[in-house]
DORO-867735 format. One record per residue (C-alpha): z, y, x; residue number from 1; residue in three letters. Coordinates in steps of 0.05 Angstrom, whole numbers. Example, Ala and Ser with C-alpha at 12.3 -4.5 7.8 and 13.67 -1.06 7.14 Angstrom:
<recs>
REC       Z       Y       X  num  residu
REC     156     -90     246    1     ALA
REC     143     -21     273    2     SER
</recs>
This chain:
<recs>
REC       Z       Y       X  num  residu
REC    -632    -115    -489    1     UNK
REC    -599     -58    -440    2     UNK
REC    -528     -72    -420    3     UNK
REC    -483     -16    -433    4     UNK
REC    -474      23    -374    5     UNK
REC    -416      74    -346    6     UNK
REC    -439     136    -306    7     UNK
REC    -377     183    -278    8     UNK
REC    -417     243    -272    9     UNK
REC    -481     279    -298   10     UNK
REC    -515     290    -219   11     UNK
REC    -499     215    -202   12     UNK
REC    -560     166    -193   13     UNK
REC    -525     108    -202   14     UNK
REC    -478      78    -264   15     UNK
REC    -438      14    -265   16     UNK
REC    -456     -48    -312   17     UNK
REC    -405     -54    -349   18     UNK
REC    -417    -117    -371   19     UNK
REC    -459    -182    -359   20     UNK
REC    -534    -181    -385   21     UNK
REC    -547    -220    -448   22     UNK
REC    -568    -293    -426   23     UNK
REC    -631    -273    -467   24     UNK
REC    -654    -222    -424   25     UNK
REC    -670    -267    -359   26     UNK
REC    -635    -217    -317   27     UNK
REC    -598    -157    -305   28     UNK
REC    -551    -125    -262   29     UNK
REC    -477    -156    -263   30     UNK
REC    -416    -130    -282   31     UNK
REC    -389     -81    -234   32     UNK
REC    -459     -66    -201   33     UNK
REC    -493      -1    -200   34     UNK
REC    -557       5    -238   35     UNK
REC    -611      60    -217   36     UNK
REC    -613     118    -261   37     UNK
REC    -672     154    -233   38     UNK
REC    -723     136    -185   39     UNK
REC    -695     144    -113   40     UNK
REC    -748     150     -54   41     UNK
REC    -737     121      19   42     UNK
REC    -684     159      56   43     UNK
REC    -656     197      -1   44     UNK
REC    -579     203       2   45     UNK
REC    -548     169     -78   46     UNK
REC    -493     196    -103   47     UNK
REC    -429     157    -146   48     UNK
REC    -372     205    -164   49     UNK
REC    -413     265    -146   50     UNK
REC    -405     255     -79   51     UNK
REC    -463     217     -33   52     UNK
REC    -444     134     -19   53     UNK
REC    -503     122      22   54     UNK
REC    -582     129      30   55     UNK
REC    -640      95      -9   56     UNK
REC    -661      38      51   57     UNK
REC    -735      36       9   58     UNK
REC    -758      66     -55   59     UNK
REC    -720      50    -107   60     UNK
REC    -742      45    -191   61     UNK
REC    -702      69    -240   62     UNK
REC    -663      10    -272   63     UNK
REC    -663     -31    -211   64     UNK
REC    -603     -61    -180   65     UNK
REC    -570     -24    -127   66     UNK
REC    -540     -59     -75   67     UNK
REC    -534     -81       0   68     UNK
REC    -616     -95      -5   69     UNK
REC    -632     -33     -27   70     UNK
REC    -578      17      -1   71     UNK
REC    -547      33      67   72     UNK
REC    -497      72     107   73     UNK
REC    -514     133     150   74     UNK
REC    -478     193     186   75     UNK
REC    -496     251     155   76     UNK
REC    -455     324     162   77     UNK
REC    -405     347     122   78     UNK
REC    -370     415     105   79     UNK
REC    -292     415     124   80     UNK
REC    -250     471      77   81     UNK
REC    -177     473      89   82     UNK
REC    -133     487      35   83     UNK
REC    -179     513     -11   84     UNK
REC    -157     468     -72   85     UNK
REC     -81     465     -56   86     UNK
REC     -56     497    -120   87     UNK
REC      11     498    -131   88     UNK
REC      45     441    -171   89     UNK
REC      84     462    -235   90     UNK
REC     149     414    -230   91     UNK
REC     185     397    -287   92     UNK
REC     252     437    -303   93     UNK
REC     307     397    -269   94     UNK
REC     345     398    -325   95     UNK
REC     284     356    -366   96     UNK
REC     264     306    -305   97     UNK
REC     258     235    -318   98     UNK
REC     318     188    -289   99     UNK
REC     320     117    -262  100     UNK
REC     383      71    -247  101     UNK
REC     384      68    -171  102     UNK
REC     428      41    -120  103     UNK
REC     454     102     -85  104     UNK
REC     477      93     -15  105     UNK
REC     517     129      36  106     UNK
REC     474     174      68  107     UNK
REC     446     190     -11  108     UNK
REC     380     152      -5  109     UNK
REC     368     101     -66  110     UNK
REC     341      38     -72  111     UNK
REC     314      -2    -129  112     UNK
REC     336     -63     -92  113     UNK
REC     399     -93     -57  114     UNK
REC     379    -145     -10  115     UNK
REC     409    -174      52  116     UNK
REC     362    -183     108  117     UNK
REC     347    -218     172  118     UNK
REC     306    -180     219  119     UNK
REC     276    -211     280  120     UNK
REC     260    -177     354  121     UNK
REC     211    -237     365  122     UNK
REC     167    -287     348  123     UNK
REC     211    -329     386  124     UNK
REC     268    -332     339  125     UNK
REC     226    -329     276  126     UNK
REC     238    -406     254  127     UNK
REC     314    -388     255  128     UNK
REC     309    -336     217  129     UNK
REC     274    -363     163  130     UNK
REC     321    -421     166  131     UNK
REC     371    -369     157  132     UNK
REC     351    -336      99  133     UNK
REC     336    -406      68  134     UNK
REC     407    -427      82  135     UNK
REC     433    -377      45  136     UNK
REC     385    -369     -12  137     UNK
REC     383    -437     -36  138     UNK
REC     465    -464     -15  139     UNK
REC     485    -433     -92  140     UNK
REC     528    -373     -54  141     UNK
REC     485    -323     -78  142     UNK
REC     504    -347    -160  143     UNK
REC     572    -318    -138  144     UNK
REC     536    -251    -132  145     UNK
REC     502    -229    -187  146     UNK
REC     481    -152    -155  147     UNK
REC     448    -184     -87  148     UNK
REC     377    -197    -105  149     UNK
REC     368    -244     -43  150     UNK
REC     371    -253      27  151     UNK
REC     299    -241      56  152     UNK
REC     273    -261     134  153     UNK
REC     236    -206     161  154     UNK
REC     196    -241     221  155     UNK
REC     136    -227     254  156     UNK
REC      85    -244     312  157     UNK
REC     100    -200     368  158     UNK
REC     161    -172     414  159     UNK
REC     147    -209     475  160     UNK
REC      78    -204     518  161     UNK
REC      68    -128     513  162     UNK
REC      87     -65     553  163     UNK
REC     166     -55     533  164     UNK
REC     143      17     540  165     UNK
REC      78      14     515  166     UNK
REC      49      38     442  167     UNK
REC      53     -24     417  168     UNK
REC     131     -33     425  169     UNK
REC     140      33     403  170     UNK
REC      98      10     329  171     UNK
REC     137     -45     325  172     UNK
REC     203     -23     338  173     UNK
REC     185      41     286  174     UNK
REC     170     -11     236  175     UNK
REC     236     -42     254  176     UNK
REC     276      19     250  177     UNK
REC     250      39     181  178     UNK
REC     274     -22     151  179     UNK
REC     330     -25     182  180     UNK
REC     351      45     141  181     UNK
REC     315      26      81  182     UNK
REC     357      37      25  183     UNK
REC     343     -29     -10  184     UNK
REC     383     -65      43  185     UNK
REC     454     -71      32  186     UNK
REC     465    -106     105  187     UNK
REC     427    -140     161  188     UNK
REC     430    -194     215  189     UNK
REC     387    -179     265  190     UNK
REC     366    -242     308  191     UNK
REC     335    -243     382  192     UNK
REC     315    -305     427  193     UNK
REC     350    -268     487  194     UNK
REC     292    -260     535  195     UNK
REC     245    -216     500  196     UNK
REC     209    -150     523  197     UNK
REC     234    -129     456  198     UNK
REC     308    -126     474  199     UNK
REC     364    -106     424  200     UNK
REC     403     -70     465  201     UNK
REC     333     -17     465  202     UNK
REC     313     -33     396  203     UNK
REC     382       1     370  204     UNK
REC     414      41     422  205     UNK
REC     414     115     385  206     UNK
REC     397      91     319  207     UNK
REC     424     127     268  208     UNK
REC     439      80     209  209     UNK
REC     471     108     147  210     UNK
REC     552     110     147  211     UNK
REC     585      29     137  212     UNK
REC     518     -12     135  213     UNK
REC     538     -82     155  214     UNK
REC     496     -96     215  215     UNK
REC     500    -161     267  216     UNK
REC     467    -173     318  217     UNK
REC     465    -238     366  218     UNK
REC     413    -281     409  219     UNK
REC     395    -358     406  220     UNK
REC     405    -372     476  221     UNK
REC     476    -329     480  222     UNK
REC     499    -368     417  223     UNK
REC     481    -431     444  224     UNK
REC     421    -461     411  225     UNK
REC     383    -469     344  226     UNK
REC     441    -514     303  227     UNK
REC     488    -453     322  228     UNK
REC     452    -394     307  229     UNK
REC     435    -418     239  230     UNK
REC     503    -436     230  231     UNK
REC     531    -370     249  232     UNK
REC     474    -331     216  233     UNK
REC     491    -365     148  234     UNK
REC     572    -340     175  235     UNK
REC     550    -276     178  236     UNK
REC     505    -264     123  237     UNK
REC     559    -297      78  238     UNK
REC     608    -252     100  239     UNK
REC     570    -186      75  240     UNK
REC     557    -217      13  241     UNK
REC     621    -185     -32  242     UNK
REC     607    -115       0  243     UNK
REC     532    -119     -19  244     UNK
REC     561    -149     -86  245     UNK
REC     601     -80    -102  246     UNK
REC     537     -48    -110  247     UNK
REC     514     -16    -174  248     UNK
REC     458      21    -196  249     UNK
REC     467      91    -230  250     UNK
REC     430     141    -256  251     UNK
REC     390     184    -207  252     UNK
REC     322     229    -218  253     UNK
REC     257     216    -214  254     UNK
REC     242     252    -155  255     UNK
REC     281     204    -110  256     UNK
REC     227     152    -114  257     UNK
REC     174     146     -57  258     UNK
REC     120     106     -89  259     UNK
REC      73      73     -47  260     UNK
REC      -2      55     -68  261     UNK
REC     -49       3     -37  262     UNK
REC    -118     -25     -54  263     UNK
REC    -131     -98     -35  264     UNK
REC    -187    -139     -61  265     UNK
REC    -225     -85     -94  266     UNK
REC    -279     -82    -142  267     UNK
REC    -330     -22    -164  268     UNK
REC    -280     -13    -227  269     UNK
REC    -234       2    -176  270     UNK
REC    -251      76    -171  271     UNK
REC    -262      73    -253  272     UNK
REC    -204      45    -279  273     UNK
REC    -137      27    -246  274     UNK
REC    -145      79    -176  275     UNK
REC    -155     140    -217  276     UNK
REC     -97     117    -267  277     UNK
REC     -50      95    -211  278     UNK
REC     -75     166    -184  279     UNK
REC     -56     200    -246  280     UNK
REC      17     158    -243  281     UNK
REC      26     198    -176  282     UNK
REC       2     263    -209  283     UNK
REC      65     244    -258  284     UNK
REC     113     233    -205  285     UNK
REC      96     291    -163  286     UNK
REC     114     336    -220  287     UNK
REC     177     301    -231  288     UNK
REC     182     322    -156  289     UNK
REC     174     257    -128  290     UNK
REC     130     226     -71  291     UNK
REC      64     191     -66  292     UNK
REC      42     155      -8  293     UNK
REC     -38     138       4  294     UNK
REC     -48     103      62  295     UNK
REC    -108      58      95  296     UNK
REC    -141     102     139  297     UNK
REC    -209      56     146  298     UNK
REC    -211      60      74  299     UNK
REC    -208     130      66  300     UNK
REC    -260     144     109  301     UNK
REC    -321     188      83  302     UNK
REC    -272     234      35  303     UNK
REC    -238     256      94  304     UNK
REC    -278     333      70  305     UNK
REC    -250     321       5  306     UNK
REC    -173     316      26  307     UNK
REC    -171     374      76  308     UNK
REC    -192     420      17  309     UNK
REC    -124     396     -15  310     UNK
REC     -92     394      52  311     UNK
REC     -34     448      41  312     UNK
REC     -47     473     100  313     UNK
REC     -95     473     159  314     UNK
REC     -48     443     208  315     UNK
REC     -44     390     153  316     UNK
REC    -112     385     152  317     UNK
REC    -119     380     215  318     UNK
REC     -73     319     230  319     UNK
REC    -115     281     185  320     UNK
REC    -184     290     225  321     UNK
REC    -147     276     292  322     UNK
REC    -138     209     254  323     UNK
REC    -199     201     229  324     UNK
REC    -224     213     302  325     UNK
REC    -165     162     336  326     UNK
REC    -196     111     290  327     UNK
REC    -266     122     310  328     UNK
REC    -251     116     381  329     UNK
REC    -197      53     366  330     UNK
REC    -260      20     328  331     UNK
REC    -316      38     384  332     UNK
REC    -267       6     442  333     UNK
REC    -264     -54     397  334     UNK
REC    -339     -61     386  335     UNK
REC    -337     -39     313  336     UNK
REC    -343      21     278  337     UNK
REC    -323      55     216  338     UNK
REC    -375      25     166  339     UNK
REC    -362     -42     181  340     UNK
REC    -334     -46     107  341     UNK
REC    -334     -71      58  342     UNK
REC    -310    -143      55  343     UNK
REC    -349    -203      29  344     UNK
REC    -310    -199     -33  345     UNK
REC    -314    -134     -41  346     UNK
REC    -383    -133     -46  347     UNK
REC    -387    -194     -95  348     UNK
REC    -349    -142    -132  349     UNK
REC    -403     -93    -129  350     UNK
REC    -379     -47     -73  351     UNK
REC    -435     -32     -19  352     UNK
REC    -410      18      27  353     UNK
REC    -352      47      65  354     UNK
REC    -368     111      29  355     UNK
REC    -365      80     -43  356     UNK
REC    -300      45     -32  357     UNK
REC    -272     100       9  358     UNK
REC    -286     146     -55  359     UNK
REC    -243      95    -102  360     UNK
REC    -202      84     -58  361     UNK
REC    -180     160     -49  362     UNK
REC    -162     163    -128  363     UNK
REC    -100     130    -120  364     UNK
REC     -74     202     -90  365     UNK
REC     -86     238    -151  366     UNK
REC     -98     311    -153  367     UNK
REC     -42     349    -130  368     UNK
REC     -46     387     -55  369     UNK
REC     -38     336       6  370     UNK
REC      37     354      28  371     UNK
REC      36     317      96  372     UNK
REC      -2     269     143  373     UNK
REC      49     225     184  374     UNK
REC      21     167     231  375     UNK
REC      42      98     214  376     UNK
REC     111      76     198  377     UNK
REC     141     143     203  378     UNK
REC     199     179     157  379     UNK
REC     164     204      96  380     UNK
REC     205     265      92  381     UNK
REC     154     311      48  382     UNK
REC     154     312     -28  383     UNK
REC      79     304     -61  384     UNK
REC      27     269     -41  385     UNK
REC      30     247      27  386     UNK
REC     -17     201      71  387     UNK
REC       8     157     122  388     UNK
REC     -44     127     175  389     UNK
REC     -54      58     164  390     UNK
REC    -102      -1     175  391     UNK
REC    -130     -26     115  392     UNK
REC    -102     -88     112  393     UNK
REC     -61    -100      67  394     UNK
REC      -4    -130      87  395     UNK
REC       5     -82     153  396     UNK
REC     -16     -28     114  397     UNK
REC      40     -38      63  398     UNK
REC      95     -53     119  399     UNK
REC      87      13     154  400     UNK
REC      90      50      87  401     UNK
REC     148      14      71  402     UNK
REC     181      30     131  403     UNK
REC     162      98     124  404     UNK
REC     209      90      66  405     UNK
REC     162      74      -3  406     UNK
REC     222      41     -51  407     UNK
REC     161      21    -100  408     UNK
REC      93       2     -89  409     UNK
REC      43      -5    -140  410     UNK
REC     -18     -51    -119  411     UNK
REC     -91     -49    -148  412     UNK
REC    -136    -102    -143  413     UNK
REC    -204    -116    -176  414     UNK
REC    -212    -187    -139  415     UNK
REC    -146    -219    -147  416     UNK
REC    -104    -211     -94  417     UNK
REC     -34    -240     -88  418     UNK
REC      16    -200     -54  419     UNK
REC      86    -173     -56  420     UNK
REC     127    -139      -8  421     UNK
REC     203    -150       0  422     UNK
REC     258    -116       0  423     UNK
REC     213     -68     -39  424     UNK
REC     178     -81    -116  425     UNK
REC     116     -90    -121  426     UNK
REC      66     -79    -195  427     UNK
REC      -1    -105    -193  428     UNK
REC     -56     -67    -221  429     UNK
REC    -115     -99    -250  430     UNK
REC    -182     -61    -256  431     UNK
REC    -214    -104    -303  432     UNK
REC    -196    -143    -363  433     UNK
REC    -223    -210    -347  434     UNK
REC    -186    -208    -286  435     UNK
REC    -120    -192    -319  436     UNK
REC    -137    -248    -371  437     UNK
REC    -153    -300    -311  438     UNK
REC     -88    -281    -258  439     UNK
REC     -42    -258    -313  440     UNK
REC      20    -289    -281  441     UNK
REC      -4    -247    -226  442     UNK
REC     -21    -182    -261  443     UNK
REC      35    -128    -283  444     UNK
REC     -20     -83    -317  445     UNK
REC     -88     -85    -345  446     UNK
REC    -132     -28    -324  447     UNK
REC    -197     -50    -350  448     UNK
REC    -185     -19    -415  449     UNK
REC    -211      40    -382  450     UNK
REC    -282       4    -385  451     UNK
REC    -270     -30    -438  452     UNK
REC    -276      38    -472  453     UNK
REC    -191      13    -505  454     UNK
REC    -152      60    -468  455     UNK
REC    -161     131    -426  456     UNK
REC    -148     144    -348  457     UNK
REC     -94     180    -375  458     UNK
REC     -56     142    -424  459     UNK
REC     -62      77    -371  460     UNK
REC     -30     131    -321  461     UNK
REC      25     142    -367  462     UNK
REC      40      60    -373  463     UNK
REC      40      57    -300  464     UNK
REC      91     113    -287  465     UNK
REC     135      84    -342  466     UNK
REC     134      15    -318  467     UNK
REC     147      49    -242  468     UNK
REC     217      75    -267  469     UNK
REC     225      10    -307  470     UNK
REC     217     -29    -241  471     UNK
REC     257      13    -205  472     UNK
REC     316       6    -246  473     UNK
REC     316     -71    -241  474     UNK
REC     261     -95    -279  475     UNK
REC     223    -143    -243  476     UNK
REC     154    -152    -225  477     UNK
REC     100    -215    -236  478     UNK
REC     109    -226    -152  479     UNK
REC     180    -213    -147  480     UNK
REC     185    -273    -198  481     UNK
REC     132    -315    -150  482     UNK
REC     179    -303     -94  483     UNK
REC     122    -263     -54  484     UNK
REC     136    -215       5  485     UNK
REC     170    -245      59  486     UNK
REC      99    -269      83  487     UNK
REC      68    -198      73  488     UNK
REC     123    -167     137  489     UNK
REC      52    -157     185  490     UNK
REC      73     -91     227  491     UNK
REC      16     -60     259  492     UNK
REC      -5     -98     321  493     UNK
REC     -27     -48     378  494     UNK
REC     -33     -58     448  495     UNK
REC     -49    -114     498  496     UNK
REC     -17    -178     484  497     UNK
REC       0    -206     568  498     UNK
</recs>
């Protein structure tokens, strides 16, 4: 009995199961795997999505399973166009654009959240923090202000042991800055041990922070200890709680969303189902003149050819192959390289190659011309689809696109991950039904209907973008209500830890 199959294109030589083989059969392919449409001889490069995911390691039979026995990575040349598919985008009328409620804020960015947080220069004075935040969270103060959404701790691993001029101080305190002007804080404490490389005085002397944002700063060993600095954190935090209170959302357009996209856990529907919807969601926004952000650089590699033909210009272009080549040398000084991907789950999933993930991984950018490359945790200051460098973890990659300002992030997964990012929203994206069905507290939206032959790329495009302005004008999201995303604060660690 065959198992119904899905093949993207007509010169591919592979298609997906998409489905388990009948218990009667005594075999098969599973679900998500690729299945030999043709024989394949030794050496000859297979294509998925029209484009080539990696070379025949023996000769391969028609209807056999494809996988990591039978198919491997190699180098292989490719042709590099700039700008030859950068078409201009048609943007909707102004007058007819799409509107969310936002918070508005001084300097007129808008958030879809009003937090207070607590950001930390060190690993040092994590614990406090978080004791901090906890105070104030769980005391009952925050009933007495219904428009604060929380109080989150923002701590991390690093700010001490490493060059206080070095690139990895700079990452961090680039991370650091971008939250500290996001627009879904409404105030912050900022909390140091004292001794740090990562000093305040350096992390915010010239900052420019929008006009009135309540902003304290103090040290442990200046304030006298542990049992103090909590006590005076809680002080201060409480004290910014009626002028985060007078908040309110109002109604702003659609094109003052920056929505961030990431891809964690993924499966081989991932390029089928909820990446090419999520991508048409951006396609949606974009003409609403909006922002997209792409990011995870590892993951991208191998389509590299692909986006510098939408590149909307050369020098655009351009910035995203001197990536591509700072990664290759960051990987080979490491003792790794760029194909050491996929992960163990993502090749349970049926992924086998950089190259084939890379290629579903890319759909979450849609179609529209790449408007800008910035490196990671930099000011997203382009409308369109932009890409930001990132790692392609998940965490770290979604930090730095949050600090490069992302008020939304919408999160695909074909394994399951579980994952939320604070201050900012985040929608999980399932690519496949059962998975939706066995994590639905987890899952926003189902994707799989895609597969499941239910619903099109496009009308699961047009449920994401609605339930992205839904989000962003308070709804909340399966992690928000899980409490996820203070964990997820990883910024980018660079640099020699001394």
């Amino acid at each position: 009995m065959p198992q119904r199959l899905i093949q993207l294109r007509n010169e591919d030589d592979v298609a997906i199961a998409a489905e388990d083989p009948p218990e009667e059969a005594g075999g098969g392919v599973p679900r998500g795997h690729k299945v030999a449409l043709r024989d394949l001889t030794e050496g000859q490069p297979v294509l998925r999505y029209g484009q080539v995911i990696g070379f025949a390691a023996r000769d391969i039979a028609a209807g056999e399973h494809v996988h990591l026995h039978n198919l491997e990575y190699r180098e292989f040349d490719r042709e590099y166009r700039f700008a030859v598919d950068a078409a201009e985008v048609p943007l909707v009328p102004e007058s007819e654009r799409d509107t969310f409620q936002g918070y508005v804020r001084s300097d007129g960015s808008v958030g879809t959240r009003n937090f207070l947080g607590v950001l930390t220069t060190v690993n040092c004075s994590a614990t406090a923090a978080k004791q901090i935040a906890a105070r104030v969270r769980f005391s009952g103060l925050l009933d007495d202000y219904p428009h604060v959404d929380g109080v989150v701790a923002l701590t991390h691993g690093q700010g001490c042991g490493m060059a206080p001029d070095g690139e990895g101080m700079a990452v961090l305190r680039r991370v650091m800055h971008g939250y500290l002007r996001h627009p879904n804080f409404a105030g912050f404490l900022v909390l140091g041990l004292g001794c740090e490389d990562n000093q305040i005085r350096e992390l915010t002397e010239g900052l420019e922070l929008r006009p009135g944002l309540p902003l304290v700063t103090s040290t442990i060993q200046e304030l006298g200890g542990t049992r103090k600095t909590v006590a005076a954190g809680v002080a201060a935090l409480t004290a910014m709680l009626p002028e985060a209170d007078s908040a309110r959302r109002s109604t702003v357009p659609a094109d003052r969303l920056i929505l961030g996209t990431n891809c964690g856990g993924s499966d081989s529907y991932s390029g089928l189902t909820a990446n090419p919807a999520l991508g048409d969601a951006v396609d949606r926004l974009v003409r609403q003149g909006g922002t997209g952000v792409v990011g995870e650089t590892p993951e991208i590699y191998g389509t590299e050819h692909m986006l510098v033909r939408r590149a909307a210009s050369e020098a655009v272009g351009r910035r995203l192959l001197e990536r591509i080549d700072w990664w290759r040398g960051y990987t080979a000084r490491h003792g790794g390289s760029m194909d050491n991907n996929p992960s163990p789950g993502n090749k349970q999933g049926g992924l086998t190659t950089i190259l084939e993930k890379s290629l579903g991984a890319v759909a979450k950018g849609g179609t529209t011309p790449l408007a800008d490359v910035v490196e990671y945790a930099e000011p997203v200051r382009s409308k369109g689809f932009v890409f930001m460098d990132t790692p392609g973890y998940d965490p770290v990659s979604v930090t730095g696109i949050v600090a490069g300002g992302a008020n939304l992030v919408c999160f695909t997964t074909g394994r399951g991950s579980a994952f939320g990012c604070a201050p900012v929203p985040s929608l999980k994206l399932a690519t496949n039904t059962p998975l939706y069905e066995h994590m639905s507290e987890d899952m926003d939206i189902n994707a799989g209907g895609i597969a499941d032959g239910s619903a099109t790329v496009e009308e699961i495009g047009e449920e994401i973008y609605r339930r992205v302005l839904a989000v962003a004008s308070g709804e909340r999201t399966k992690s928000e209500g899980l409490d996820y995303g203070e964990e997820e604060f990883v910024p980018w660690h660079l640099g020699t830890v001394m």
